[in-house]
N, C-alpha and C positions, 0 to 999 in steps of 0.2 A: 587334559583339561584341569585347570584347578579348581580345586575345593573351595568353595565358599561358605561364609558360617552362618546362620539365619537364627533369629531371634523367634522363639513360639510365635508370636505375634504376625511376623513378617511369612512363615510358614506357613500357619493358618491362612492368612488373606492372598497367599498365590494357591494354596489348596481349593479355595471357596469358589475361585475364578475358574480353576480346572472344575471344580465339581458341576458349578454351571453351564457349563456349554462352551465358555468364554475363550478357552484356550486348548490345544488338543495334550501339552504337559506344561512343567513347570519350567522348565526350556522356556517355552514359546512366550510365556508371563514372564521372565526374568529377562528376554528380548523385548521385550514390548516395553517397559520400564526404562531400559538402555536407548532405546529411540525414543521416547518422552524426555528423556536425561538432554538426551544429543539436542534434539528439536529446542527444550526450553535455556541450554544456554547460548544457540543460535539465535534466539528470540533476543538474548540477555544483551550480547555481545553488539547484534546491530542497534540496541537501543541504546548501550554505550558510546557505540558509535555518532549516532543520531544527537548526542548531546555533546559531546566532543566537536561535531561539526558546528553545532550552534552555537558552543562558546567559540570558535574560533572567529563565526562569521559575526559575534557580536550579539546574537541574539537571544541574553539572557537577563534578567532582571536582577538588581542587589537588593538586599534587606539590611537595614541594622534595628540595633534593640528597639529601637523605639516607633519602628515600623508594623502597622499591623496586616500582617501576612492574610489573616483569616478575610478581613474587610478586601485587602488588594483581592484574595479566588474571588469569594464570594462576588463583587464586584466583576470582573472577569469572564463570569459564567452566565450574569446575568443581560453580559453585553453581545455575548456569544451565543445565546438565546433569543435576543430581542430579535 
């Protein structure tokens, strides 16, 4: 297996998880990390996706400078609420 090098920091807080109950070693906290890793750029990945589709199919808005972004959400949210 290889070695990995850990920061005080990063040492302590898989310690604190072991010391709690949380984990049975620092294995098991160093895997659990790796599957939050994997999961959140799966999350990443189809929301790239998700906007890739939407520009293709057209459905995206432009801005330029002289556009106010803040008033278009604001506006937006409050129509998506009514």
């Amino acid at each position: 297996m290889t070695d990995i090098q850990l920061s005080d920091e990063d040492r302590a807080f898989i310690e604190e998880r072991v010391l709690r109950g949380h984990y049975k070693n620092m294995n098991d906290v160093v895997h659990a990390g790796l599957r939050s890793l994997q999961r959140d750029e799966a999350a990443l990945k189809q929301l790239i996706q998700e906007g890739e589709d939407d520009i293709a199919a057209g459905s995206f808005y432009e801005f330029g400078e002289d556009d106010n972004l803040t008033e278009f959400i604001i506006a937006r949210s409050k129509a998506r609420h009514a």
